[in-house]
Each structure stands twice: as structure tokens, then as C-alpha cells.
N, C-alpha and C positions, 0 to 999 in steps of 0.2 A: 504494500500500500504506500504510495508516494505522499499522501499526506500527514503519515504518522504524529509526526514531529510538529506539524505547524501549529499546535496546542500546547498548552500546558498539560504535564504528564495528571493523568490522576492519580497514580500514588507514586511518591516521590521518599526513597529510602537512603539516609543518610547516616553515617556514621556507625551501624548497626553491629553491636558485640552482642556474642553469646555465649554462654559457657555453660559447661555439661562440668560442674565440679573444679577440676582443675583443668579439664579440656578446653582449649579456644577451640571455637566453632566456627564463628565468625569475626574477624577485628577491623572495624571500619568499612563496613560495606555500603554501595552506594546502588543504586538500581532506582529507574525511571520506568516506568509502565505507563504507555500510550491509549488514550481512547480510541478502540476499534482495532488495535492490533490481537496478533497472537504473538505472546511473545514465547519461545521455548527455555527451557532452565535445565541446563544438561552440566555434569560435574562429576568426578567421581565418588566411590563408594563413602561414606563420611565426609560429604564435602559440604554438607547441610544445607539441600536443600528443599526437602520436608519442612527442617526448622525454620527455613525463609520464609515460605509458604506461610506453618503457625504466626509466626512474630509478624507478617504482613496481618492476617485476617483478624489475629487480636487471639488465638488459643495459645500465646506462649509469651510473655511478657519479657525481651529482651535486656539483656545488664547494662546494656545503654544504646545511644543512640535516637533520633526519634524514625515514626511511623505517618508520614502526613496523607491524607485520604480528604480526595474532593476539596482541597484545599486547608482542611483542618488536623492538626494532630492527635494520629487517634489514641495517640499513649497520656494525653493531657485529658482526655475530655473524663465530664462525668459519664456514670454507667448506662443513663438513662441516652443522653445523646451518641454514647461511643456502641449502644445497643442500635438506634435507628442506624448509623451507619454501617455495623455490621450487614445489617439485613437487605443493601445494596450490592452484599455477597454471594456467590453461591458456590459451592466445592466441594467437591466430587471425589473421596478420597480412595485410596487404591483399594482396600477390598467393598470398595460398595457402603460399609458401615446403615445399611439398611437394620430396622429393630426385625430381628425373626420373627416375633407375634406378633405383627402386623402383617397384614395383606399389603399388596404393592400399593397400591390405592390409601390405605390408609397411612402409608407411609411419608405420602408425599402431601395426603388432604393436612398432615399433623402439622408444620408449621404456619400453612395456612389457619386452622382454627388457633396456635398460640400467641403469634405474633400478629395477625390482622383481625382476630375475631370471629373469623366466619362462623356459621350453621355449619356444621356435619358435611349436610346433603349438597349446601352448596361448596366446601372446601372441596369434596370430593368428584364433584363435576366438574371444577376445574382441577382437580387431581387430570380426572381419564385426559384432560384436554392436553394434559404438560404431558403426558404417557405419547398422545397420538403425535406429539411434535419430534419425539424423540422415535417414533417409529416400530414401537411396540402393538402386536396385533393386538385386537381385540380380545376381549377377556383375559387377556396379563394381568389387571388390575388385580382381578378377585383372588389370585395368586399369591402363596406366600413364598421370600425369599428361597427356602430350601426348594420348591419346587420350578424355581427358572435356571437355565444354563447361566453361564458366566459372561457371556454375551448379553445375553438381557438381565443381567443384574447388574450391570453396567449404564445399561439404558434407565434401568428403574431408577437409579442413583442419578442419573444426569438430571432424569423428570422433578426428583427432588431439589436438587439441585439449582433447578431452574423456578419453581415452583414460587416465589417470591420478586417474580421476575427483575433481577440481578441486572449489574450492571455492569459487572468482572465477574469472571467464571474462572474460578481455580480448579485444578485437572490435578492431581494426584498420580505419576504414572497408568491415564487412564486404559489404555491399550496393554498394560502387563498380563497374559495370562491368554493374550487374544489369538485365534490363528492367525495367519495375513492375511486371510479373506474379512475375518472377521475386526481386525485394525483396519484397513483400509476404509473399511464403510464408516465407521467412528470417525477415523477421520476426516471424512468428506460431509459426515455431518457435524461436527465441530465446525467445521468452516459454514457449511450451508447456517446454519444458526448464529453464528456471529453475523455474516452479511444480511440475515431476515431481522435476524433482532440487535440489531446493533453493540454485539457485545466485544467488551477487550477479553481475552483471555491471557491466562496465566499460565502456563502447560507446562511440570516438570516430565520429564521422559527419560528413556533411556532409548526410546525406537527409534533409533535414524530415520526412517521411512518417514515416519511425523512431521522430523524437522526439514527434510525436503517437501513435502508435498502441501503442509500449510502454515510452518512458522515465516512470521514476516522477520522477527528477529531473531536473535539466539542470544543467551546471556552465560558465561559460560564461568561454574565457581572453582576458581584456582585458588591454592593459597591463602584462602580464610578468606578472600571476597571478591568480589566481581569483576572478574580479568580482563573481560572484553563481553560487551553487549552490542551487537551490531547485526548487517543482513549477513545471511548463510554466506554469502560470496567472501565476505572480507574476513570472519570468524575460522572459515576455514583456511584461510590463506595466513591467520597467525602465527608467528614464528614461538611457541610454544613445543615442547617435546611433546604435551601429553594430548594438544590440538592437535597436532602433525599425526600422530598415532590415530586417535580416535575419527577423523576425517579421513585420512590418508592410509589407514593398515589395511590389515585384510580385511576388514570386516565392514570398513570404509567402502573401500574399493570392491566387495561384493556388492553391498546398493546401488551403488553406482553401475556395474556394471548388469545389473536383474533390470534397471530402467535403460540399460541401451546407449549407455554413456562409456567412453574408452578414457575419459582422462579427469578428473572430479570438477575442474574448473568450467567444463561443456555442460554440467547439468543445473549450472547456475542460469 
């Protein structure tokens, strides 16, 4: 998207420390998140970005640094204002985090009826409504988690997800556990949903495939913080050893060559 940037970022992360005990996690980390992008957040094993994730939406209260959202800082505010702006949230976290005793439908009607009030009957017709955007057939609702594949408890989770209709969509390695067939269509409607409903997304991954087919940017965590946030063309062209690898190794240069690409820099 070529206008990413001509806005002011909606969340704007500065300074950001966090510490697991005596672990630094994070020290001094800086990330801008765009209205209307997808940005991807790729890093390796312990390189915190889950933790980004929490200390952005407000589940993990960083040891410094601020969190500014919509132009306000959400680590100052009181609970009642830093709650309305959470609920401009939606995230999607890697196993689904769907409640078992709940039908899918009730799952998604449930922050509908705590957070806006709804009736029941009416949370839960717009329940089915966030279900059919996310592409789930008919009668999934009345479904409880243990009875949908991993594919559609993915989808139920997005429907939740979205359910408060958001205005940044956090992604949780959503494609971990997917076949290709069944990634690829996730990802296409990650995108097709951002372009219908105007949303920024947040997408930590490990799928290569993701971050060529819909991230605009890629933010990429080295070293306790944010090494290089830029498009896939310049991020992979990084003069980093564990960039170089992860772009350019074999496992690099496998996606690239499944899409029909002989050199990584042709499929930009």
C-alpha cells in the first residue's frame, strides 16, 4: 500500500523494556503500526514477540517504556478509558483460546453481551453474521470447539475476534498448525477483510508464505528490538547474518522457488 505512511501511525511504541526476571526481552524498542497496513513480526525463537503483541494490547504491563494508541497513552490512562480503547482491539491468538463450553456462536455472541450490552438473541445474530464473514458454513455456530477441525477453529476465533468490530486485528501465528491449502485461504482472507473492513493488522508469523503474499511491511526482532521495519524488498536485502539466513537459506529459497521465482529479489 503506497499510502501507509502518509498518516500518523496508530500505535506508536517507544522505548519498550521487558523483563522475564532477570531476562531482557526487550530494551528500547521502537515500532510504528500504520492505518490499513498488515504489518508482519517475524524474529527468532525468544525474541518476544508474543510479548510485543501483550504489552501493545495492554495483557502484559511493560518495565518501561510507553504504549501510545489512537493518539493516547495506553499505559497512563485510567481502567475505564484504557478498557474502551482496548475494545478497538481484536486478536486472534494461536491456539484459538475459544471457552470449550461454549458453542461457537456463543463464543463470539459473549463479548458482544459484556462489553456492549446486547440481548442474547440479538448478540448472537450478529454472532452467525461475524461467522459468515469469516467463511464458516452454516451450522458451525451451534458447534462446540472440540467438534471443528483446526481450520475452523481458527475461523471461529477470527469471528470472535472481529466481533466488536476492531480496528487493528492482532494475529497470533495464525496459520501455525495449517496445511498450505488451508494457510493460503487464511491468508487471502486476512487480506480480503482488511480491504472490506478497513483494518490495520498486526500478524506475528513464522510462515514465509504470509509474508510474501500479504504483509505490506515486515518488522523484524533482532537483539532485544526492532532491527529493521520496512517492505519485504529492503528487509530482505538486510545485511544481517540471521536476515540473510532466514530470506536467503534453504528454506528461503524453497518459497521462492514453489512460487516460480529463480532469484529472491524477482519475487518482490
Amino acid at each position: 500500500m503506497n499510502t501507509i505512511k502518509t498518516q500518523p501511525p496508530l500505535i506508536q511504541v517507544r522505548g519498550l523494556v521487558n523483563r522475564f526476571g532477570s531476562q531482557l526481552i526487550h530494551d528500547k524498542l521502537d515500532l510504528d503500526i500504520y492505518r490499513g497496513e498488515i504489518l508482519g513480526v517475524i524474529g527468532g525463537s525468544g525474541s518476544g514477540k508474543s510479548v510485543l503483541l501483550r504489552s501493545i494490547v495492554g495483557l502484559r504491563r511493560p518495565n518501561a517504556g510507553s504504549v501510545e494508541v489512537f493518539g493516547e497513552n495506553l499505559l497512563a490512562l485510567d481502567s475505564k478509558r484504557r478498557s474502551q480503547l482496548e475494545q478497538r482491539f481484536g486478536i486472534l491468538f494461536q491456539r484459538g483460546a475459544l471457552f470449550s463450553s461454549l458453542t461457537v456462536t456463543e463464543n463470539i455472541a459473549l463479548p458482544l453481551i459484556e462489553h456492549i450490552g446486547l440481548e442474547r438473541n440479538d448478540a448472537e445474530h450478529l454472532a452467525e453474521v461475524k461467522l459468515a464473514l469469516t467463511g464458516l458454513p452454516r451450522g458451525a455456530g451451534g458447534k462446540y470447539p472440540s467438534e471443528l477441525s483446526g481450520g475452523m477453529i481458527k475461523r471461529a476465533a477470527l469471528a470472535r475476534a472481529l466481533a466488536l468490530d476492531p480496528d487493528i486485528l492482532f494475529l497470533d501465528e495464525p496459520t501455525a498448525g495449517l496445511d498450505p491449502i488451508g494457510a493460503a485461504d487464511f491468508d487471502q482472507l486476512i487480506m480480503t477483510l482488511r480491504d472490506a473492513l478497513g483494518l490495520s493488522v498486526f500478524l506475528v508469523t513464522h510462515d514465509m508464505d504470509s509474508l510474501y503474499a500479504i504483509c505490506d511491511r515486515i518488522a523484524v526482532l533482532l537483539e532485544k528490538r526492532v532491527w529493521i521495519a520496512d517492505t519485504l524488498e529492503r528487509v530482505a536485502a538486510a545485511e544481517h547474518p540471521w536476515i540473510q539466513e532466514y530470506f536467503h537459506g534453504p528454506r528461503g529459497r524453497a518459497v521462492l522457488a514453489a512460487a516460480g521465482f529463480d532469484h529472491p529479489m524477482e519475487s518482490i
